[in-house]
Each structure stands twice: as C-alpha cells, then as structure tokens.
C-alpha positions in Angstrom: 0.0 0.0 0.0 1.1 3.1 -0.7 2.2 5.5 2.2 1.3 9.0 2.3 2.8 12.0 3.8 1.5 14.8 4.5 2.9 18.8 4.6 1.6 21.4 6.7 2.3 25.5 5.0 1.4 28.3 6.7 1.4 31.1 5.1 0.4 34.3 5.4 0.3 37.1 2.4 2.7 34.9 0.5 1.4 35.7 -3.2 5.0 35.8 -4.1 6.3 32.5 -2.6 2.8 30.2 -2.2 2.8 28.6 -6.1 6.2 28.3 -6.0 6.4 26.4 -3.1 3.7 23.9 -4.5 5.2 23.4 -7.1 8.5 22.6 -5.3 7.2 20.4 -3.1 5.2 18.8 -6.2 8.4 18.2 -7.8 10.2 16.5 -5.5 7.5 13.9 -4.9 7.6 13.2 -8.7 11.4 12.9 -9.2 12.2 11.8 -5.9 9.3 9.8 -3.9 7.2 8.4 -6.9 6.3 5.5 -4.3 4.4 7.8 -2.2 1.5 9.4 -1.9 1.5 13.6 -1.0 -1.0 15.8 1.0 0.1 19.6 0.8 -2.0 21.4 3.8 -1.8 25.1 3.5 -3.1 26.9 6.5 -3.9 30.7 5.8 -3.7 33.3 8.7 -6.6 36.0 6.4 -4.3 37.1 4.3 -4.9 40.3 1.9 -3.3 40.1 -0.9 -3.9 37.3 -3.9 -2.5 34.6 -1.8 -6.2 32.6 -1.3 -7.1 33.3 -4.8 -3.7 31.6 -6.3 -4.3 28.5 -2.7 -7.9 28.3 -4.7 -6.5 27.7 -8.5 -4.0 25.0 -7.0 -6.7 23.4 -5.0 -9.1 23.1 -8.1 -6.3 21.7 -10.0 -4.5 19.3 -8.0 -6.6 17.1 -5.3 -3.7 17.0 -3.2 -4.1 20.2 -1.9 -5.8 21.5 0.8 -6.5 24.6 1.9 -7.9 26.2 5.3 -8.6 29.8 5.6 -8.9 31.1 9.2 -11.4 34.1 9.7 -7.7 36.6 11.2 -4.5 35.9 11.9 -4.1 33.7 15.1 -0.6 33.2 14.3 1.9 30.6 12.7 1.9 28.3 15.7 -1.9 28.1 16.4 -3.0 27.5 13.2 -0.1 25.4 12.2 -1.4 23.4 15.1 -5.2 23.3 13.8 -4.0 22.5 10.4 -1.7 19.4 11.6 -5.8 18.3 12.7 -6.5 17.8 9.0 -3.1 15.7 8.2 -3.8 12.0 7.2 -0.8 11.0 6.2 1.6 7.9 7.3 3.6 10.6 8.2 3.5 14.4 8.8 6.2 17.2 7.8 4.9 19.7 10.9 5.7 22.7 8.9 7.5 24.0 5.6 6.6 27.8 5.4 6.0 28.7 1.8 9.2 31.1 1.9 11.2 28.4 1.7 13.6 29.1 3.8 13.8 25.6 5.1 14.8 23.1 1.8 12.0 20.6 1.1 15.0 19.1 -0.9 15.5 17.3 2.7 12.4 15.6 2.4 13.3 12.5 0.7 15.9 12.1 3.0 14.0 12.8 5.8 11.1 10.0 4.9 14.1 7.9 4.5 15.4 8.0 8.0 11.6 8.0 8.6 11.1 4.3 6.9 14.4 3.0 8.5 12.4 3.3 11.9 13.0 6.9 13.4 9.7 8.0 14.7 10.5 11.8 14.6 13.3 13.3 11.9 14.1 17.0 13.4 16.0 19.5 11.5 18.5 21.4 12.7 19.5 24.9 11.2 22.8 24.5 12.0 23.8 27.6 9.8 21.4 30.5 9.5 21.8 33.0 6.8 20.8 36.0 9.3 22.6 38.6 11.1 24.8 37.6 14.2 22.6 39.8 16.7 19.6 37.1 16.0 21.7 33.8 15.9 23.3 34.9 19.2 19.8 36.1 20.8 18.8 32.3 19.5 21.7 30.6 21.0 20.6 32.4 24.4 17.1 31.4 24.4 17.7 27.4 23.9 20.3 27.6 26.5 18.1 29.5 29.2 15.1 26.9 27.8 17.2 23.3 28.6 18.7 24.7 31.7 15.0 25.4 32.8 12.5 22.6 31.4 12.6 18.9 32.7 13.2 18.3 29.3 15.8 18.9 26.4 15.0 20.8 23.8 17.4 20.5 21.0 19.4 23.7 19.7 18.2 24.7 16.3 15.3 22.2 15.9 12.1 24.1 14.5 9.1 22.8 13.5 10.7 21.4 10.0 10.2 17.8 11.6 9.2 14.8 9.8 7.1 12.8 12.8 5.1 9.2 12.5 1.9 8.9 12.9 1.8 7.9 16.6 3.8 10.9 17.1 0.7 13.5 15.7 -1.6 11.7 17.7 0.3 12.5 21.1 0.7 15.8 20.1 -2.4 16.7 19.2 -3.5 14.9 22.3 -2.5 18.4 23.9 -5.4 20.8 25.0 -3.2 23.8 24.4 -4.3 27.5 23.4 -0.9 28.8 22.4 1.0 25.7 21.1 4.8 25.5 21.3 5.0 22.7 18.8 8.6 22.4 18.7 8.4 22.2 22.9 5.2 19.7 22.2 7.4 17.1 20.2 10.3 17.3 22.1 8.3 16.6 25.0 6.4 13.6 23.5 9.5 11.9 23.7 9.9 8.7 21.2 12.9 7.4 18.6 14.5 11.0 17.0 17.3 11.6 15.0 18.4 15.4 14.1 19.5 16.7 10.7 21.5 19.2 10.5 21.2 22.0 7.8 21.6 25.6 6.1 18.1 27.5 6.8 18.5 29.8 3.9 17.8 33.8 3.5 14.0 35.2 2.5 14.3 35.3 -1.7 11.0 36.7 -2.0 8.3 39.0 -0.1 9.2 40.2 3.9 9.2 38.0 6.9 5.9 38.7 9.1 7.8 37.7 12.1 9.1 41.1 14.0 10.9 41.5 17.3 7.9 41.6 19.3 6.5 38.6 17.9 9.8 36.5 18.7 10.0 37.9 22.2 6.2 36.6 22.7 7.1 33.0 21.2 9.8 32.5 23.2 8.6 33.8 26.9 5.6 31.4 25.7 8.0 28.4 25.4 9.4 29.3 28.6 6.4 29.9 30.7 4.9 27.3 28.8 7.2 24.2 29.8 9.0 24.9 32.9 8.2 26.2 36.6 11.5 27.7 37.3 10.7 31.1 37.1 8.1 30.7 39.6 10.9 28.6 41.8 13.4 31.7 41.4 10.8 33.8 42.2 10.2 31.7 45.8 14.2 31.5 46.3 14.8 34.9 45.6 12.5 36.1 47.9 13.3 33.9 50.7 17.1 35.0 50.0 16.3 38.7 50.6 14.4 38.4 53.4 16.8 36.2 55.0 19.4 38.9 54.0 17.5 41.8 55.6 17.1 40.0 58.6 21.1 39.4 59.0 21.6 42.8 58.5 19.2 43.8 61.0 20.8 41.4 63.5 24.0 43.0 63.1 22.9 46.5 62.8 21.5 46.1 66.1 24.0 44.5 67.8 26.4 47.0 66.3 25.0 49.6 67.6 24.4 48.0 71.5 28.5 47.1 70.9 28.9 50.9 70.2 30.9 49.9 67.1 30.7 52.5 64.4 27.7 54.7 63.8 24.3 53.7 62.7 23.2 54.5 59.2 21.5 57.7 58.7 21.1 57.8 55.4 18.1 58.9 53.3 20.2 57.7 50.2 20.1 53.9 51.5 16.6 54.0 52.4 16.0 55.4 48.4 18.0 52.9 47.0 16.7 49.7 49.3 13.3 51.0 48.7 13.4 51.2 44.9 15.6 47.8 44.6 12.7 45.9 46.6 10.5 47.7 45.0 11.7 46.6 41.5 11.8 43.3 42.6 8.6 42.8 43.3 7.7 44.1 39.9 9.7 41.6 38.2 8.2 38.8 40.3 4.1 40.3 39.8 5.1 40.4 35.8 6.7 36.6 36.2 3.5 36.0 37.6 1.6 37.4 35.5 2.5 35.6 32.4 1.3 32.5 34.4 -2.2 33.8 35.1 -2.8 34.9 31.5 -1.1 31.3 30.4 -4.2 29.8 32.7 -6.6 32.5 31.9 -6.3 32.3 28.4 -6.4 28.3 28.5 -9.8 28.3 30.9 -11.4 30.8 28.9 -12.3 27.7 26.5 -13.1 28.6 22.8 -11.7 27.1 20.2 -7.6 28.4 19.5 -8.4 28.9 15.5 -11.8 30.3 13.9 -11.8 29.1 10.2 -13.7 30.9 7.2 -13.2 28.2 5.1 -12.2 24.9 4.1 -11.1 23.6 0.0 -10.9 20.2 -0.8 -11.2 18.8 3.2 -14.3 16.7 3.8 -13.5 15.5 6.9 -13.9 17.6 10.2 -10.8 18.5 12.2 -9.2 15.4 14.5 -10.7 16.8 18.1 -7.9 17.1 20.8 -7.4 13.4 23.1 -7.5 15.8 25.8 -11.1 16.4 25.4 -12.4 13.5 26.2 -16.4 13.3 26.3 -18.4 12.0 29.0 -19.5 8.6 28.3 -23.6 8.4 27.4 -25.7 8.0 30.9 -28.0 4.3 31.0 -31.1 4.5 31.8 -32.1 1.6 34.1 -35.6 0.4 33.5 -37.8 -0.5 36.6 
C-alpha cells in the first residue's frame, strides 16, 4: 500500500512565494518519492493580498491540496497546530513555510530516515543565513530553555520535523491555546534523530515575524514548559528576606557594641526601597505571564476560527485531551 505524507504550509500574504512552493514540493514527490503518496496542507492566517485566490487555483487543480482559511490571523503556531488536525498521512512534515527558507529538498531524506524506523526526523538549522545579533539572541534562548524545562529541547530544531503517525496523535492529544510545537514534540519523547542543515535567506516578499513577535514566542515556550521562574521567584525572595534579617541582626548588635555609627542615610533607604520595589515588579510580571497562560487556557473557545475549508471533507481530529463523558444508562424498573 502506498504511504502517504502529508505537509503542513502556513502562510500568510505569500502571493509571491505560495505557487512556488507547490510546485517545489510537487516536484520533489515526482522525481524523488514516486512510491508515495502527498498531501500539501496550507493553512492561511486571512491574508490580503492574492495569496487565497492563487491556494484556490491550485486546490481546483490538483486534489492533493488542501487549503484552510482562518477568519484573522491567530498566528503561525496556532494555526499550524489546527491545520496538523486535517493531516492523514503515514507521516507528517509539521511545517514548511511557503518562503522556503527551510529546503524541502531534505524531504526524501527525511522520509528515508523515517522508513528505517526513526519516529521523529528534526531539522536542525545548524547555519542561519541571518545577522549575528539574532543567531546569538537564539543561542541564548535554547540555553536559558534546557537549563530550565525537565526536558531537552534540541538547539536549532524548529518545526521542520518529519514525525510518524503515533507521534501527531500525542501531540495533538494536547489541550493547548498557544501551542509551542517544537516544545510539544520534544516533549512527547519517542525514537528522534536530528539533521542538521543551512536555513537559507528570504528570496521573496518580507518576513511577518518582527521582534515583538519573537520575544512573545519565546517567553511562551518558557512559561509554557517549565516552573522555574516561579521557583526563582520563591528563592529569591526567601534570599532577601533572610538577608534583611542578617543585616538587622547585626545592625543592632552594632549599635548595643557601640561599634561604628548607625546609618543615617536617606540615600540607603531610596536605593533599598526602589531595589525591593523593583523586585517585586519583576516577580508580579513573572506571575503574571502564568495567570494569563491559565486565563487564556480556561477561557475555552476554540484556538483557531476558520472561514473556510477547499478540498477537506472530513472535520478537524478533536484534541485526546477532550475527552467526552460517556452516554448516561437508563435503568428500566
């Protein structure tokens, strides 16, 4: 029987890069996987240019396609995420951006270590064409993420990972309103092998990922998979106060000892005040991002609102993690 594998593309006013990548992607199936079967996914975040139009032509075309349309831009992870719901295949590729920027050339290789029994095939973007500033900010965020998670996320590994289908199903077995897929997979554990490679430079059209963006993403995968913030939080504050207390103690019994002179100073009291005092803020806004992680996870609603669906009769594969309540007997008298 012939396997299929299926390719999720976000995309997101990509009128530029969207046929091209199709047609890639089409291309390397026919030369280089003729034994296979391919399901192209693209997931649209409400784009406004011609980008839907050009997903529509393809769609009408080529059954293989499939194309869901959200009603705004939730973002690359949460729709990615909704969008992996609609994969069928033996075997997923989580994400290939239509920018390219990650090679689908890997692909062949990657179903290959896939078939020889590794259950997830991560890529690595070993080099980055990109300016040093964002490979070292990179570099610092993986190492602050390992040290702090119960779990090791590898440097460099996006969401270009080939996973079995086992794999999907216990990720999309999590209940999760701002998915860190990468975090997800690395923390469903089974068989994984990385491959390393060159994440090339944006040929086409402008990133839609800015600073802020980036900053969000990665406080989410912090916050997200790890209570050591909280824990510093706890230590810190215990540290201080134990502090304050030894200096009290021997302010005191400096002064009954008559050694030196007490502190007069305005200055100190300033400077401790506004030191505690900023503090504290740092530990309400560390808090913080954990009450609007659990608010915005109670709050219920579905994570993606979609305005349309081409060429997907199916519904969605519901989360594991919802589970419904079994049907109530009625015992007869």
């Amino acid at each position: 029987m012939m396997k299929k594998i299926s390719i999720v593309s976000p995309c997101f006013n990509e009128e530029d890069n969207v046929e091209t990548c199709y047609e890639t992607v089409k291309a390397i199936f026919e030369r280089d996987l003729p034994g296979h079967a391919r399901e192209h996914i693209f997931v649209d975040n409400a784009s406004s240019d011609r980008t839907v139009e050009i997903l529509k032509r393809l769609a009408a075309a080529d059954p293989a396609v499939k194309v869901v349309v959200n009603a705004r831009n939730f973002g690359v992870f949460r729709s990615s995420f909704n969008g992996l719901r609609y994969a069928t295949g033996d075997a997923t590729l989580v994400m290939l951006p239509v920018d390219l920027q990650d090679p689908p050339e890997l692909i062949p290789e990657f179903v290959t270590l896939w078939e020889a029994g590794y259950e997830v095939v991560a890529g690595a973007r070993s080099t980055r064409e990109e300016s040093f500033a964002l490979r070292s900010a990179r570099k610092i965020f993986y190492r602050i993420v390992n040290a702090l998670s119960d779990f090791e996320l590898s440097p460099d590994v996006g969401e270009f990972q080939l996973i079995d289908r086992k794999v999907l199903d216990a990720v999309l077995s999590h209940n999760d309103n701002y998915p860190y897929i990468r975090g997800i997979i690395a923390s469903v554990g089974f068989k994984r092998i990385v491959k390393p490679y060159t994440w090339r430079a944006r040929k086409r059209g402008v990133s839609k990922h800015n600073f802020m963006q980036l900053t969000d993403q990665a406080l989410n995968a912090i916050f997200a998979f790890t209570k050591a913030p909280m824990r510093f939080c706890t230590f810190a504050g215990v540290g201080i106060a134990a502090l304050c207390v030894v200096m009290s103690v021997i302010s005191i019994a400096a002064y009954f000892a008559g050694i030196g002179n007490p502190p007069r100073g305005t200055t100190t009291m300033i400077v401790s005040l506004f030191f505690l005092s900023g503090v504290q803020l740092i530990f309400i806004g560390m808090l913080g991002e954990y009450i609007t992680a659990i608010h915005n996870q109670v709050r219920g609603g579905p994570s993606v609102i979609e305005k349309e669906r081409i060429n997907i009769d199916a519904p969605a594969q519901p989360s594991a993690a919802i589970t419904p309540l079994p049907a109530r007997k009625t015992r007869t008298e």
